[in-house]
ZADO-1210 file (C-alpha; in nm, 4 decimals, padded with zeros to 6 digits):
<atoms>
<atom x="08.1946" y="08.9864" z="08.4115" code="UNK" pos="1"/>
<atom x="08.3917" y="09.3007" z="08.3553" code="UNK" pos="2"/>
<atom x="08.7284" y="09.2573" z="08.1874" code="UNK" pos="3"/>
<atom x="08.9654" y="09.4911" z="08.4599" code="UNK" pos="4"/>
<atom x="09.3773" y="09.4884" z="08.3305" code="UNK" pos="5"/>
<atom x="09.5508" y="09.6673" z="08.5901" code="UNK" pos="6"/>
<atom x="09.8449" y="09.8506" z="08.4902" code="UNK" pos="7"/>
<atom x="10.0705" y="10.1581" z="08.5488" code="UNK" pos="8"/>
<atom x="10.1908" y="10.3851" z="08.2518" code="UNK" pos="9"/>
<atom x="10.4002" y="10.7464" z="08.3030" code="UNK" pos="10"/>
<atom x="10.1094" y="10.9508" z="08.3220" code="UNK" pos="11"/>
<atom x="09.7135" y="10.9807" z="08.2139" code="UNK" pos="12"/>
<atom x="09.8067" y="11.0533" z="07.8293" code="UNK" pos="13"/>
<atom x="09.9831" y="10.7345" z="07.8079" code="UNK" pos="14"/>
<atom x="09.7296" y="10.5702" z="08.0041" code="UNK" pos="15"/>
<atom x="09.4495" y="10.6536" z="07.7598" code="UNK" pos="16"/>
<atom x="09.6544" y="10.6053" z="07.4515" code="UNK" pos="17"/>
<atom x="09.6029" y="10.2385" z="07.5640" code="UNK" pos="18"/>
<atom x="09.2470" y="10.2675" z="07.4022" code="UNK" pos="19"/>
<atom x="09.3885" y="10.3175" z="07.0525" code="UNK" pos="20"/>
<atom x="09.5288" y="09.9883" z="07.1247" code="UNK" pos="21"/>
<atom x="09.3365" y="09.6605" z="07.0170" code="UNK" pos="22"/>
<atom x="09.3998" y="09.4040" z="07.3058" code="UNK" pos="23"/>
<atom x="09.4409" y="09.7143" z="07.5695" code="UNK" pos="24"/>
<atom x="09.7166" y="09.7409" z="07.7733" code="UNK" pos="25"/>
<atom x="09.8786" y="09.4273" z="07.7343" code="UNK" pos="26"/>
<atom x="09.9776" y="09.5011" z="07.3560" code="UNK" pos="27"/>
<atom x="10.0910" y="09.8222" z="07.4691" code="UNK" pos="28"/>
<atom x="10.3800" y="09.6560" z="07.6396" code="UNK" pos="29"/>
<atom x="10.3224" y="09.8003" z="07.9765" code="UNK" pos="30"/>
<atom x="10.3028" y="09.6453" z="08.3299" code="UNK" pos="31"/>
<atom x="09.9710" y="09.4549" z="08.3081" code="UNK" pos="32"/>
<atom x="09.7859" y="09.2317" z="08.5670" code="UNK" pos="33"/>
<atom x="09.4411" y="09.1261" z="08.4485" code="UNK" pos="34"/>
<atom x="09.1891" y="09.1229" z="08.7754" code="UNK" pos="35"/>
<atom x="08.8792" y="09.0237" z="08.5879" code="UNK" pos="36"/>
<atom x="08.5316" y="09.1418" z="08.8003" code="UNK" pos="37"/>
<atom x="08.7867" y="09.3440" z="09.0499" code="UNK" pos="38"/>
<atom x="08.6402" y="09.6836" z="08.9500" code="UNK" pos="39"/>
<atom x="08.8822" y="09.9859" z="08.9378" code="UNK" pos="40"/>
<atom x="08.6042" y="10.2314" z="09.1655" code="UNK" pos="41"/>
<atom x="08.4215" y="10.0715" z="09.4506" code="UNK" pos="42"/>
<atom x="08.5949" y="09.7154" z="09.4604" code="UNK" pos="43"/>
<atom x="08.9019" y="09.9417" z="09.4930" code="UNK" pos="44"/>
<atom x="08.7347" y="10.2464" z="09.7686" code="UNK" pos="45"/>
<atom x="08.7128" y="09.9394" z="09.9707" code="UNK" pos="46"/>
<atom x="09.0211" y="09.7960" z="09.9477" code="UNK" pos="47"/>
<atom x="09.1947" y="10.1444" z="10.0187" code="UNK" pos="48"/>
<atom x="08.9818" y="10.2338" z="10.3086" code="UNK" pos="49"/>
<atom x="09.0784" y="09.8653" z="10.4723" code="UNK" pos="50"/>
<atom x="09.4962" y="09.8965" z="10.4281" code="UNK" pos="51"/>
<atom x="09.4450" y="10.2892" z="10.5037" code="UNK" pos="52"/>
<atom x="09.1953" y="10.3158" z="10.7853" code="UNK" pos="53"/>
<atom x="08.9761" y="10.5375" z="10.6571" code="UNK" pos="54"/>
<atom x="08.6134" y="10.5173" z="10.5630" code="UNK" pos="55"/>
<atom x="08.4613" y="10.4304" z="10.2223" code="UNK" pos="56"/>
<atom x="08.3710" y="10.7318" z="10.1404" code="UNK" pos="57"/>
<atom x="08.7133" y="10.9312" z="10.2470" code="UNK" pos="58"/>
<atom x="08.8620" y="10.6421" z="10.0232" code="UNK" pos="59"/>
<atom x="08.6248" y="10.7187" z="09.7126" code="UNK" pos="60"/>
<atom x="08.6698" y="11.1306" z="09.7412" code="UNK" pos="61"/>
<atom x="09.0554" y="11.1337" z="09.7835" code="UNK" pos="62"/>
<atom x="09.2073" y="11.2460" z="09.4277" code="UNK" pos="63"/>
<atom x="09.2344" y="11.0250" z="09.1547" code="UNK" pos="64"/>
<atom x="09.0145" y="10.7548" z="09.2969" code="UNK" pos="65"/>
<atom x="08.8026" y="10.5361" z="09.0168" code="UNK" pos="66"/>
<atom x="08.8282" y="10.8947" z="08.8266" code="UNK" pos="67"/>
<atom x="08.7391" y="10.7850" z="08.4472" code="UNK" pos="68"/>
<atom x="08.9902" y="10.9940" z="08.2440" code="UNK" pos="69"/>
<atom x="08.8670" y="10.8614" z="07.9136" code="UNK" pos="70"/>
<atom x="08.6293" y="10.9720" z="07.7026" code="UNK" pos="71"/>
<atom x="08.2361" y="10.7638" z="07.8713" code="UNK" pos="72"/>
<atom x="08.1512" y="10.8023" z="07.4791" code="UNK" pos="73"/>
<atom x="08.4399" y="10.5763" z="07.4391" code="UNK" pos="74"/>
<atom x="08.2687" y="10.2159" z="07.2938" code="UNK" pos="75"/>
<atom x="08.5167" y="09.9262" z="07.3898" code="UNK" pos="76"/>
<atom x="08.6533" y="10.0295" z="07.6918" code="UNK" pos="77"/>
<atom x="08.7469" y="10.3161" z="07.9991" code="UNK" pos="78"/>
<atom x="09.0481" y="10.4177" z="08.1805" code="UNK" pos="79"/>
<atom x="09.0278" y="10.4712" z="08.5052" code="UNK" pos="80"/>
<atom x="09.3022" y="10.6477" z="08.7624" code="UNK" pos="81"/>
<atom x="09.3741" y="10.4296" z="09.1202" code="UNK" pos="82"/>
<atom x="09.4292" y="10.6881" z="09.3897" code="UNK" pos="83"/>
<atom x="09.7768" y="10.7734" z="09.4551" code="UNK" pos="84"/>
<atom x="09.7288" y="10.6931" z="09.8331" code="UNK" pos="85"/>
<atom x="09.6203" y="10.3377" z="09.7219" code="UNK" pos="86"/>
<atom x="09.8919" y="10.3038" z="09.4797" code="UNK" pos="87"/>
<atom x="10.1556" y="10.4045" z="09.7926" code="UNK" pos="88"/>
<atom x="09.9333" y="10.1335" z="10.0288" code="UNK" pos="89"/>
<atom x="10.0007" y="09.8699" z="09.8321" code="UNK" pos="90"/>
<atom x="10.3533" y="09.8900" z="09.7395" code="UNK" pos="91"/>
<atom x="10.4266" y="09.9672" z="10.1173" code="UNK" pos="92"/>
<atom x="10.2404" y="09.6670" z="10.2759" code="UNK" pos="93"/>
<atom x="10.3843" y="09.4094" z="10.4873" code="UNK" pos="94"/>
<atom x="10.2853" y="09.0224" z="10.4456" code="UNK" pos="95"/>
<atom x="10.1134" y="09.0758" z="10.7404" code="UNK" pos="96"/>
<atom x="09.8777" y="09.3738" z="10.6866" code="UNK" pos="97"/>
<atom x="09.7916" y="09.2348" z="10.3056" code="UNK" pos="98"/>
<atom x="09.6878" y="08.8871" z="10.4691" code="UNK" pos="99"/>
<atom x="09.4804" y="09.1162" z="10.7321" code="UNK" pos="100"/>
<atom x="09.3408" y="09.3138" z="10.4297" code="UNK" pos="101"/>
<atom x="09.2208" y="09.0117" z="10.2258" code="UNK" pos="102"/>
<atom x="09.0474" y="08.8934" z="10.4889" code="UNK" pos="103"/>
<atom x="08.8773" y="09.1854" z="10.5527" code="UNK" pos="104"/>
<atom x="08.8668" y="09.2431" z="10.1845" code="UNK" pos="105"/>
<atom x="08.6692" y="08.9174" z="10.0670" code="UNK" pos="106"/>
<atom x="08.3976" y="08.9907" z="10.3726" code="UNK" pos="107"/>
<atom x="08.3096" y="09.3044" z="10.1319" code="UNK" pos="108"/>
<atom x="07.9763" y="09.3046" z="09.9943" code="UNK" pos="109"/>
<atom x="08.1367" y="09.3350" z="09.6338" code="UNK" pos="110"/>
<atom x="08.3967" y="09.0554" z="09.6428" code="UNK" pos="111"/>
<atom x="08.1344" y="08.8343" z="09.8108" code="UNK" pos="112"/>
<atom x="07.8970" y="08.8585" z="09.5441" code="UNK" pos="113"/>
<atom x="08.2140" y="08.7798" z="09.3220" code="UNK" pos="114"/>
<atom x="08.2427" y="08.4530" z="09.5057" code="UNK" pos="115"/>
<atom x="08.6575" y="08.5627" z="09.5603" code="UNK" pos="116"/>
<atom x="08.7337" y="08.4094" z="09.8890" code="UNK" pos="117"/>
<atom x="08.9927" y="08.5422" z="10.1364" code="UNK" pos="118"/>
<atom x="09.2667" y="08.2993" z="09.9992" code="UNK" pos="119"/>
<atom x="09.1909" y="08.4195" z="09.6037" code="UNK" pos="120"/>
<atom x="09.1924" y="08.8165" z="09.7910" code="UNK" pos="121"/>
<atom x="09.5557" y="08.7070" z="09.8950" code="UNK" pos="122"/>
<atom x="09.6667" y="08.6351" z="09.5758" code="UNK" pos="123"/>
<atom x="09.4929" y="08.9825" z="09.4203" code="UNK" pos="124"/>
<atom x="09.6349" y="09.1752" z="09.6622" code="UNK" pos="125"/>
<atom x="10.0353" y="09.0199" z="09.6008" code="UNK" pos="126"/>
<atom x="09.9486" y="09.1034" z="09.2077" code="UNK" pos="127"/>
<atom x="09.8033" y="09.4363" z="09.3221" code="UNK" pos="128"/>
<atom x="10.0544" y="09.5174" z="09.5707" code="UNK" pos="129"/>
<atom x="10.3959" y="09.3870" z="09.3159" code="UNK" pos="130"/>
<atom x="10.2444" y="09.6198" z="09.0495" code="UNK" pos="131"/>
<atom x="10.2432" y="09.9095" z="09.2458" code="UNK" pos="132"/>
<atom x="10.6144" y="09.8367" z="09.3789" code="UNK" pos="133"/>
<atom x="10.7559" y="09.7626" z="09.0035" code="UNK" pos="134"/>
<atom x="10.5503" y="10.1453" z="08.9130" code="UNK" pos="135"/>
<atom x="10.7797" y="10.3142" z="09.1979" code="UNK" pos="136"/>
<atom x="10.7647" y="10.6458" z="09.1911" code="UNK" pos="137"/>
<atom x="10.7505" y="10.7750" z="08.8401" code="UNK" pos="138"/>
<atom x="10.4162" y="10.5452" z="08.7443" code="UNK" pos="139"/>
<atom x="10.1041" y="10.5878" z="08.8082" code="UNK" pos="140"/>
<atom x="09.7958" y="10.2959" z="08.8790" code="UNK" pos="141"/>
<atom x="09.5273" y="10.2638" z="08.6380" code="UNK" pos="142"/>
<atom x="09.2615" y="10.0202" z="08.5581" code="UNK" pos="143"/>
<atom x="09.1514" y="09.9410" z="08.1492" code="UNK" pos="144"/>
<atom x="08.8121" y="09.8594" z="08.2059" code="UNK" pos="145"/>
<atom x="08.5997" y="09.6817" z="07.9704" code="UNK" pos="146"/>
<atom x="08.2468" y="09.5978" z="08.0110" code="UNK" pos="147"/>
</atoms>
């Protein structure tokens, strides 16, 4: 399974400079949530395209969306952006449209063959969604990516 930290950082430079890092993120001292098999580009289309009513694919073509900004030659690990329009989503959901989401969210092909239930899609989405809120508006969403 895919080791997938989640954290937000001023700006793409400072997000890669987490690859010169050894532990990633985490000993970087930034905001980190680790969401281990939650991949940062199709796990998260979907999750977008539920809390923003759009379709998968308008989800997964918006800017910034699972965009790998580090080098694919890289060996350890990849950066990856999260959309700003998920980013704003998640910090701007209610209780009630994040329990909606996660339900909708664990029927996904991709978090079903995960074996995350609804209730463990709740709890993602809280981590997912107090991330975003603690980034505001002068951090940006990324996903260190390890395979």
């Amino acid at each position: 399974m895919p080791l997938c930290d989640y954290f937000s950082a001023p700006d793409d430079a400072a997000a890669v400079a987490v690859l010169d890092q050894p532990g990633g993120p985490d000993a970087a001292g930034l905001d980190v949530i680790s969401l281990n098999g939650i991949d940062p580009i199709v796990t998260m289309a979907s999750l977008e395209a539920i809390l923003t009513g759009c379709t998968y694919d308008e989800a997964s073509e918006r800017p910034r969306a699972g965009e790998t900004l580090s080098s694919p030659d890289h060996e350890s690990a990849f950066i990856i952006s999260v959309s700003t329009t998920l980013q704003e989503a998640l910090a701007s959901a209610s209780h009630d449209q994040m329990t909606e989401a996660a339900d909708a969210w664990a029927e996904t092909d991709e978090l079903q063959a995960s074996g995350i239930t609804a209730e463990a899609a709740r709890e993602v989405l809280v981590l997912l969604s107090g991330l975003a809120d603690r980034a505001g508006g002068g951090q940006r969403l990324y996903c260190w990516w390890a395979l």
